[in-house]
C-alpha positions as CSV (number, residue, x, y, z in Angstrom):
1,X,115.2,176.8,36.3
2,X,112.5,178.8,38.4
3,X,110.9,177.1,41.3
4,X,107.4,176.3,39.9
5,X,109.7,174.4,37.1
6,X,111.9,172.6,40.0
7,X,108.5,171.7,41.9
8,X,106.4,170.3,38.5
9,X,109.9,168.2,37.8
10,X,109.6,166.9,41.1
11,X,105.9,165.2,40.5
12,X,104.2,167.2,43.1
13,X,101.1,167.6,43.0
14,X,99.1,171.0,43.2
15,X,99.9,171.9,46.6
16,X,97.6,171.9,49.1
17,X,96.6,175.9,50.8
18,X,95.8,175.0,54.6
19,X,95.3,172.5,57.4
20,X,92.1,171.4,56.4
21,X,92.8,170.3,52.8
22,X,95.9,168.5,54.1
23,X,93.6,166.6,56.9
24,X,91.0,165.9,53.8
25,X,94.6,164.7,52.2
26,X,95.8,162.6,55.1
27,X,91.7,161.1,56.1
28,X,91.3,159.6,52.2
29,X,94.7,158.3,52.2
30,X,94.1,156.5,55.8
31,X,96.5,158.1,57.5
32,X,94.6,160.2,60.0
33,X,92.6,158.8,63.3
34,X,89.5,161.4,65.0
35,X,89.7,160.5,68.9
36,X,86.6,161.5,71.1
37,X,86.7,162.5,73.9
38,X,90.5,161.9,75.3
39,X,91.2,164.3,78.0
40,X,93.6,167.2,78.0
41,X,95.0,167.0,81.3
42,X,97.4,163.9,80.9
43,X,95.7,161.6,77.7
44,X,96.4,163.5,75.0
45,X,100.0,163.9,76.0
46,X,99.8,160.0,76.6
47,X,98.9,158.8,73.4
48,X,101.0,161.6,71.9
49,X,103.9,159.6,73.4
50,X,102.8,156.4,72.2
51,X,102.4,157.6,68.7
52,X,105.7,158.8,68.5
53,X,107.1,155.4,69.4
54,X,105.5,153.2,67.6
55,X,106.3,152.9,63.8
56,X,103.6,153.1,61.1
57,X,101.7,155.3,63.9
58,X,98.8,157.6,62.1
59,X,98.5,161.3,62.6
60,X,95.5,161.6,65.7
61,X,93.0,164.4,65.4
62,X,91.4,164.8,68.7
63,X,87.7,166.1,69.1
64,X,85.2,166.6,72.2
65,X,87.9,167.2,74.6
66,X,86.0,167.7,78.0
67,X,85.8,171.0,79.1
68,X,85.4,172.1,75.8
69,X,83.0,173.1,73.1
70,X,83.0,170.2,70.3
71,X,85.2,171.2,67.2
72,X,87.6,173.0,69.4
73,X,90.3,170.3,68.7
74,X,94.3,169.1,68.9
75,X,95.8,167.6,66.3
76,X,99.0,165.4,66.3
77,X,102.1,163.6,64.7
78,X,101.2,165.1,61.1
79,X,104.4,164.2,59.5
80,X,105.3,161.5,61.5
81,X,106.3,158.8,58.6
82,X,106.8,158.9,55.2
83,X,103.3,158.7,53.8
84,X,102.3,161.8,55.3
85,X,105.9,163.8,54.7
86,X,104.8,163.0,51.6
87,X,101.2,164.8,51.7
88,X,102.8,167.3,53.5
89,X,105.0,168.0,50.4
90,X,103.1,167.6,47.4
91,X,104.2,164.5,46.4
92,X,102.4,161.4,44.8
93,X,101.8,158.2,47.0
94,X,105.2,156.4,45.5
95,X,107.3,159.2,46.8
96,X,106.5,158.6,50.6
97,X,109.6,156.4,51.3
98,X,112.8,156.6,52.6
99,X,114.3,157.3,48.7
100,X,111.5,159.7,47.4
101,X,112.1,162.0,50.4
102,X,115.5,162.1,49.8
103,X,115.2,162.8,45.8
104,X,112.7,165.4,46.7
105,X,114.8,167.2,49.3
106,X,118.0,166.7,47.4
107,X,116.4,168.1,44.1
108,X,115.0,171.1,46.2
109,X,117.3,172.7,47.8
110,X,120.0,172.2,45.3
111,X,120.0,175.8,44.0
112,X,116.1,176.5,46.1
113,X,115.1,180.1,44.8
114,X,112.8,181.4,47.6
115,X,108.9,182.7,47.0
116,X,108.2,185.7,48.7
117,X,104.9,185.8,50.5
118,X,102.2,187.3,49.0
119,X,100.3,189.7,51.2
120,X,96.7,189.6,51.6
121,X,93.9,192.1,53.3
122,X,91.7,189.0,55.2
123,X,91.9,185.7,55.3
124,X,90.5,182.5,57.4
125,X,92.0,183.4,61.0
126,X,90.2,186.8,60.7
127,X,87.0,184.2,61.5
128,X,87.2,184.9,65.0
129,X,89.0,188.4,66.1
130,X,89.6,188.7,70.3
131,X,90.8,191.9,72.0
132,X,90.5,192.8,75.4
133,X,88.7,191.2,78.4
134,X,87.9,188.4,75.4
135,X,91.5,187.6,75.1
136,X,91.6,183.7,76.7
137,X,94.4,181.5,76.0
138,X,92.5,179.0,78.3
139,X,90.0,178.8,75.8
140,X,92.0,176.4,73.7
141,X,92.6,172.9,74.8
142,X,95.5,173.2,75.6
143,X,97.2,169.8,76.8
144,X,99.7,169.0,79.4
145,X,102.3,166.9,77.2
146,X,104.0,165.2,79.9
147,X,103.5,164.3,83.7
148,X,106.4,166.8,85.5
149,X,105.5,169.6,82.7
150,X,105.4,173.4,85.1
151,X,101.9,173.9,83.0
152,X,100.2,174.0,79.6
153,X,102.2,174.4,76.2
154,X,100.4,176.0,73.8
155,X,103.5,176.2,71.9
156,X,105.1,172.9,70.6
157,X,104.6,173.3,67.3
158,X,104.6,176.6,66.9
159,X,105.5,179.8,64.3
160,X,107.0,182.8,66.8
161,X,107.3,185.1,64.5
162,X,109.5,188.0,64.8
163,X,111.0,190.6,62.4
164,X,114.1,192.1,62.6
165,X,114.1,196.0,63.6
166,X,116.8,196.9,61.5
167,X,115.9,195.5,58.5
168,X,112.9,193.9,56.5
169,X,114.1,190.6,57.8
170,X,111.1,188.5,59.1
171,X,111.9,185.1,60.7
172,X,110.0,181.9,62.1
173,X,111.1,179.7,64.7
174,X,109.1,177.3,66.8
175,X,109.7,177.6,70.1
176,X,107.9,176.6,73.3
177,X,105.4,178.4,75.0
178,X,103.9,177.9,78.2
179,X,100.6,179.6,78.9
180,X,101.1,182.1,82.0
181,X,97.5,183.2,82.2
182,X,94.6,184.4,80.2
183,X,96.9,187.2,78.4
184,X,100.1,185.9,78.9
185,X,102.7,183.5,77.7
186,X,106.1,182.5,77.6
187,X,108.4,182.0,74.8
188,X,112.0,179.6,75.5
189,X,114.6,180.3,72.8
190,X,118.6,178.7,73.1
191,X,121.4,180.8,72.6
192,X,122.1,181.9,69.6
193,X,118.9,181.4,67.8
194,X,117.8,183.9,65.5
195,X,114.8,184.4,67.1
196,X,116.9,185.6,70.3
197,X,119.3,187.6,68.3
198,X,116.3,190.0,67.2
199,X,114.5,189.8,70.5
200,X,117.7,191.3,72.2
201,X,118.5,193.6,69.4
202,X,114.7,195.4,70.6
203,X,115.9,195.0,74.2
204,X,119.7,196.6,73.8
205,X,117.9,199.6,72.5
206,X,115.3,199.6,75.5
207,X,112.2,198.5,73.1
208,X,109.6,196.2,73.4
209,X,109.8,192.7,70.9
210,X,107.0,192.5,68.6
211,X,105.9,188.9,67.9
212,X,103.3,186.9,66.6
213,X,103.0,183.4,67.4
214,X,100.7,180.7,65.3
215,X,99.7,178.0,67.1
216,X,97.3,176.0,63.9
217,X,100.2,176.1,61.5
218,X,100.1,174.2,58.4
219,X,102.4,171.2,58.7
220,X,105.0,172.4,55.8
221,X,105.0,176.4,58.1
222,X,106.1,173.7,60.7
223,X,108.7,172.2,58.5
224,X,110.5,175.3,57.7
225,X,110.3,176.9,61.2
226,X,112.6,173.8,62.7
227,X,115.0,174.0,59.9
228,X,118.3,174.7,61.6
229,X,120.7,175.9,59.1
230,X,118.2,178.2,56.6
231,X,120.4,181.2,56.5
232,X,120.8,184.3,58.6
233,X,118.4,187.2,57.2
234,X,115.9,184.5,55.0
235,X,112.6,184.5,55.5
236,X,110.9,181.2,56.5
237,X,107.9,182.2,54.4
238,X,109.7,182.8,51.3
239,X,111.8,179.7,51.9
240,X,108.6,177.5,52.1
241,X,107.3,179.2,49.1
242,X,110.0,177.8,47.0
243,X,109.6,174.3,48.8
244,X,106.0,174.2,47.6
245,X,106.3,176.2,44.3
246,X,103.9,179.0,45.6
247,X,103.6,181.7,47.5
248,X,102.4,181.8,50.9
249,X,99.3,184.0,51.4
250,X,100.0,186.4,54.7
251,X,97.9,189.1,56.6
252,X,99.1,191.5,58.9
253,X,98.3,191.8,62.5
254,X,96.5,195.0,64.0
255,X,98.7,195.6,66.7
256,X,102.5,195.0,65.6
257,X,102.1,194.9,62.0
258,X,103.8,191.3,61.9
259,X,103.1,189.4,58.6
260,X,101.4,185.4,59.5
261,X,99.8,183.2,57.0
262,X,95.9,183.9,56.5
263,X,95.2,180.2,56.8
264,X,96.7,179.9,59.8
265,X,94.0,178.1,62.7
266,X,95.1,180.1,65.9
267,X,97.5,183.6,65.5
268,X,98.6,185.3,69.2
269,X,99.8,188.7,68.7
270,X,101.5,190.6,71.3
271,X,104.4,192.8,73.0
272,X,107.4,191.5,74.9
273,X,109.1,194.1,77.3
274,X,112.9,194.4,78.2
275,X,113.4,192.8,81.8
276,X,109.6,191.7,82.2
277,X,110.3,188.5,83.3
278,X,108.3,185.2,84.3
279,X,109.1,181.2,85.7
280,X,108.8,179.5,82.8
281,X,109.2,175.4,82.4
282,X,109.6,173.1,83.1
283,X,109.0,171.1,80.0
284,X,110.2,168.1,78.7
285,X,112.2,168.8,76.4
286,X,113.8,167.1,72.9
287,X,116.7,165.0,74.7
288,X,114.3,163.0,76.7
289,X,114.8,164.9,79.9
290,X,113.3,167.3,82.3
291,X,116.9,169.4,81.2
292,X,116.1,173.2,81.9
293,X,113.7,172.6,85.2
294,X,112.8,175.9,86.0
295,X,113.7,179.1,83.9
296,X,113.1,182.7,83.5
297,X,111.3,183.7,80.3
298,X,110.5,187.4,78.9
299,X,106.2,187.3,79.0
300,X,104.4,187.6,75.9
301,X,101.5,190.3,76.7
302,X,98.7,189.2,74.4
303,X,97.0,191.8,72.1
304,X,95.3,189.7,70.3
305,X,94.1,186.1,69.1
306,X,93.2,185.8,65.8
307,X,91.1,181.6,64.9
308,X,89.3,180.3,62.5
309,X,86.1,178.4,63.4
310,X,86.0,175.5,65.4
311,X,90.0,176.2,65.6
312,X,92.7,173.4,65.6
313,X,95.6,173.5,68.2
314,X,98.6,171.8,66.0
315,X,101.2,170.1,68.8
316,X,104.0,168.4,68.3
317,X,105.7,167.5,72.0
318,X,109.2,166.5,72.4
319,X,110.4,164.0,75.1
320,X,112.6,160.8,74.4
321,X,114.0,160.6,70.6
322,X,112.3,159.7,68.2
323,X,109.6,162.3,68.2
324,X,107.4,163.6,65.3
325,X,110.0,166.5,64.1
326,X,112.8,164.1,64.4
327,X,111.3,162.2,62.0
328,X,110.6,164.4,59.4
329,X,114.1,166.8,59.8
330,X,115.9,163.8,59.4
331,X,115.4,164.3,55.6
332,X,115.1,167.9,54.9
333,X,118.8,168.3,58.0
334,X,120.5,165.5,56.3
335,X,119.9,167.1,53.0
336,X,120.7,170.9,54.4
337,X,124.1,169.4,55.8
338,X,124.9,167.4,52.5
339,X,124.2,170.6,50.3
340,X,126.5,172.6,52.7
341,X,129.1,170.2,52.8
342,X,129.3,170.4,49.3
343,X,128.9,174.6,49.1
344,X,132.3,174.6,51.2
345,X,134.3,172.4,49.0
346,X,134.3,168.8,50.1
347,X,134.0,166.5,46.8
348,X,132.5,163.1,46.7
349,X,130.0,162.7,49.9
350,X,127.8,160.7,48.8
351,X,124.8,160.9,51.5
352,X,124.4,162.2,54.9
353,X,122.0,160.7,57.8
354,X,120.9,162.5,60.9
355,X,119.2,159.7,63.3
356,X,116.3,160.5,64.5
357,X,117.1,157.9,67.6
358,X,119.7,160.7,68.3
359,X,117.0,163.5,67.9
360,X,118.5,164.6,64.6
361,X,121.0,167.1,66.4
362,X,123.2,164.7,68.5
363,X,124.7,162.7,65.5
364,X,125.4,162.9,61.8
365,X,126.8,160.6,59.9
366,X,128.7,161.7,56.8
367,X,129.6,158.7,53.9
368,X,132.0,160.0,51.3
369,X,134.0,158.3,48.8
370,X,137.6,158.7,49.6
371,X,140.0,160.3,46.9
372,X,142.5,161.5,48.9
373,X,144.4,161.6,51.9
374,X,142.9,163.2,55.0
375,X,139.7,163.3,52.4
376,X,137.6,161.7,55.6
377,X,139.0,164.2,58.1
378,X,138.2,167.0,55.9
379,X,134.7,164.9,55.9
380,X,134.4,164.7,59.4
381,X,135.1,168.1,60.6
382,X,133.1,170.3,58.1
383,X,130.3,167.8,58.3
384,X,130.3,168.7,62.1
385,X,130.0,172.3,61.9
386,X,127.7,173.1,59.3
387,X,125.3,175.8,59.8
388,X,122.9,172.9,60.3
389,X,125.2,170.5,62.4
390,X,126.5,172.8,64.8
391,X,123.8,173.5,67.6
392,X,123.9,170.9,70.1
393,X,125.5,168.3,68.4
394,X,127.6,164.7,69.9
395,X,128.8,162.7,67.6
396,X,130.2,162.6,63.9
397,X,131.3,159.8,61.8
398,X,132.5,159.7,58.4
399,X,131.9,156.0,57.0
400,X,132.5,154.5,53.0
401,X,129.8,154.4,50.5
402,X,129.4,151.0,51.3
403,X,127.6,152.1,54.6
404,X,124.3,152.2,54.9
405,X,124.4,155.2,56.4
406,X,120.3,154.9,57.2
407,X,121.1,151.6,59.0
408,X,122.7,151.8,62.6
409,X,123.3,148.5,62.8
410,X,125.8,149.1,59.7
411,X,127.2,152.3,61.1
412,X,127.9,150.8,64.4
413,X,129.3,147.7,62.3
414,X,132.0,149.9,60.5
415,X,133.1,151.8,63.6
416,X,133.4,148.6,65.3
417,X,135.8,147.4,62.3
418,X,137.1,150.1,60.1
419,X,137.8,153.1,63.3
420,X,140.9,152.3,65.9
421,X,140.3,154.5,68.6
422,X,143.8,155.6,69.1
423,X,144.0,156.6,65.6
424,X,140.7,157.5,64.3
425,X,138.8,159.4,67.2
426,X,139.2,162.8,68.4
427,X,137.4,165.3,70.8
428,X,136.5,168.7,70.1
429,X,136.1,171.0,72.9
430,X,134.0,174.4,73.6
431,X,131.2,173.8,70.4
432,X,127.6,175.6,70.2
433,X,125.2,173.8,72.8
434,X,122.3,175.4,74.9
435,X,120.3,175.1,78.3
436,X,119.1,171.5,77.8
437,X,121.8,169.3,77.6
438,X,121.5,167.0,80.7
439,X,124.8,165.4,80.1
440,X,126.7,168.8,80.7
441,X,126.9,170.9,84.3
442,X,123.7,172.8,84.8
443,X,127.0,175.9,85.7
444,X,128.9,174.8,82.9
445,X,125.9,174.6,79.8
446,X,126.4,176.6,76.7
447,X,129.2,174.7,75.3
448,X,129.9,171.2,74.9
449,X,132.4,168.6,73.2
450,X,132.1,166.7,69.9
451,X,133.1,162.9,69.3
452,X,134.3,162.5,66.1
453,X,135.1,159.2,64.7
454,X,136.7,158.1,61.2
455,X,135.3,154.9,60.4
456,X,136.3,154.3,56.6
457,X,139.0,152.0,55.5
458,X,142.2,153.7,55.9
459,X,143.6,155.3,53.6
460,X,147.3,153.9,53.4
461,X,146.6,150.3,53.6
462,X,143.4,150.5,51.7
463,X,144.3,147.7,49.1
464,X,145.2,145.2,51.6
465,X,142.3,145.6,53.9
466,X,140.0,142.7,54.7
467,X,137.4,141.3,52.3
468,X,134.0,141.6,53.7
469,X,131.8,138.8,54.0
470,X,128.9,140.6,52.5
471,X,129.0,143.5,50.2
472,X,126.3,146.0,49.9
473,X,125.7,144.7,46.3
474,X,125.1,141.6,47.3
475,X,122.6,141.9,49.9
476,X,120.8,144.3,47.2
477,X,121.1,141.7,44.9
478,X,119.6,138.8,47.3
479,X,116.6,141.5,48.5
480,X,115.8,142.2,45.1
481,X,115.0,138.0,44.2
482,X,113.6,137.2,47.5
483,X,113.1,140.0,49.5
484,X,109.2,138.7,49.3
485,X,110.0,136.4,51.7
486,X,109.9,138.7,54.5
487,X,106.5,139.9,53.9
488,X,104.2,137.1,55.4
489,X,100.9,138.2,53.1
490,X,103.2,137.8,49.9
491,X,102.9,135.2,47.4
492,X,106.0,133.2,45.6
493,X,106.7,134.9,42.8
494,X,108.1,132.1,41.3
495,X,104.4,129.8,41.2
């Protein structure tokens, strides 16, 4: 089946080509908010916050920032719920729900074939071309997200976008960057990130690190470039072509030759140099915490900025979970990690949940329906490590299919009554962490260890073990006849 024929099955719509159409998208479907006048020096970053913590919170477009011309604007929490993961992907108003963004991601990436980008001579962010003494990152409302932040983050959201000297490779990541100045910039990657792997592979040789780095991406660019687990050597590009079931138009920029969408609001092009090093941070990062504090970050030496008219800044701030991205990876990583689990062999899992109270990375729960001894273990372990699992990761449990694994008030129920500790939890030691994990020595960061807990029924004594009050079917059951009850504007169905 080719991907256009994967995406039409799905019910998506015709997708959408920029940020505009999908803010045209989001306004008719009352989803979006325009703010005047909020300041970028601490309210922006305020009601940011507050956005992210409150459920049923719209996407905020912010306008006449002071200090700045009107139309030069922020934009923020784009596919922070359902509804709009669901404009975000194509798909019709009765697929933005908990089950219709797992079908879609479940029926995408089973077997995704990726759409190379299609390369184009000019495009939108041509609008507006700045070289030189016009080169002024300051020129962009910028905000600062958070109180203690070392600066302004143009980059929370971002597409750095790198391509691999060796090979045609071309990879996106979003990672943060703090503005240094008027030409410069800083770019934070963790260990082991692709992103770093092809910056050092320029600086073992002595060479400076072309990059480009979008700042007005469209939400879906977004999407892919926090996908933990796409594999080593795909392109971002050509993996969100096959999301949407079309190509994603790309020009190239003057100076490094670096492919970035044409629709793209704001492009920064520019040159980093082996050893040319800058205090970067601190930030506050996805944990919650003020992790990192201060670091040392290569500069980015801007070449040139590339914006449409009247551009749009795209931000997506982290801080305490749940944040926008947390919300919206915890379909498309629990869907990665249930795809992989099944690639390396382990039968029956029937779903997969990454929190986003636990910022998506720090737990996963794995449900699979037990068919054989040590079946769980095998559960538990591989659903740890998967290539989208393994970075930074805290706790695992494997639970029944009676779980709802969505629900941690039913996880935390069958740990509490299905796991004995002595028998059922075990610590891994010396896994893949990074820089910003506050519960880990700031000497001693790099590596952490995993909880993993078994909390299905065990196996051996499986036929004796206690009836439960309630089975899954039968709360579905009692929902189903009078689940009206708990919406206070619903009439008895039964008058």
């Amino acid at each position: 089946m080719t991907a256009d024929a994967k995406q039409s099955a799905s019910g998506q719509q015709e997708p959408w080509d920029d940020t505009r159409e999908w803010i045209a998208r989001a306004q008719a479907r009352g989803e979006l908010r325009v703010i005047s006048g909020a300041n970028w020096q601490h309210e922006i970053g305020e009601i940011a916050e507050m956005l992210d913590h409150n459920e049923g919170s719209p996407a905020v477009l912010f306008d006449n920032i002071p200090g700045y011309p009107a139309g030069r604007r922020v934009i923020v929490n784009c596919s922070g719920n359902p509804a709009r993961q669901a404009i975000t992907l194509n798909l019709p108003d009765s697929e933005g729900n908990h089950d219709g963004l797992f079908k879609f991601w479940r029926g995408v990436l089973d077997g995704l074939e990726p759409i190379p980008p299609v390369e184009v001579t000019t495009g939108p962010v041509f609008e507006n071309i700045l070289e030189g003494d016009d080169i002024d990152l300051e020129a962009f409302p910028v905000p600062i997200w958070h109180p203690q932040d070392g600066g302004r983050f143009i980059g929370t959201s971002s597409l750095n976008i790198l391509k691999d000297p060796e090979s045609s490779w071309v990879n996106v990541g979003t990672y943060r960057n703090h503005v240094f100045g008027k030409d410069e910039m800083g770019v934070f990657i963790s260990p082991g990130k692709h992103g770093k792997l092809i910056r050092e592979t320029y600086f073992d040789k002595g060479e400076p690190c072309p990059i480009v780095v979008v700042v007005g991406a469209n939400p879906l660019l977004f999407m892919a470039a926090c996908a933990e687990g796409i594999p080593y050597g795909t392109d971002e590009f050509a993996w969100a072509g096959g999301v949407r079931g079309k190509a994603i138009e790309v020009v190239r920029g003057k100076h490094t030759g670096i492919p970035f969408p044409a629709t793209a609001e704001i492009a920064i092009e520019g040159f980093m140099y082996p050893g040319d090093l800058h205090e970067e941070g601190p930030y506050g990062e996805w944990m919650g915490y003020y992790a990192s504090g201060e670091s040392i970050s290569p500069i980015i030496h801007v070449k040139a900025i590339y914006h449409r008219n009247d551009p749009i800044l795209m931000g997506c701030p982290q801080g305490k979970p749940p944040h926008e991205d947390n919300k919206f990876l915890a379909y498309l990583k629990s869907a990665m990690i249930e795809t992989q689990l099944k690639a390396a062999g382990v039968p029956k899992v029937t779903g997969v949940w990454c929190p986003p109270e636990a910022g998506n990375r720090m737990m996963t729960v794995v449900a699979v329906d037990q068919a054989y001894a040590g079946h769980a273990t095998q559960a538990l372990l591989v659903g740890s490590q998967t290539g989208t699992s393994a970075y930074a990761g805290r706790i695992a449990i494997v639970v029944d299919p009676d779980i709802d694994i969505t629900s941690l008030q039913d996880v935390m129920w069958a740990v509490m009554t299905r796991c004995d500790p002595a028998r059922d939890v075990t610590i891994i030691n010396r896994a893949w962490s990074g820089p910003l994990d506050p519960a880990i020595h700031p000497d001693e960061r790099g590596f952490n260890s995993r909880l993993l807990i078994d909390a299905t029924i065990p196996w051996e004594w499986r036929e004796r073990f206690a009836d439960p009050v309630v089975t899954a079917d039968m709360s579905k059951a009692t929902k189903e006849q009078w689940g009206w009850i708990l919406d206070p504007a619903s009439r008895d169905p039964r008058s």
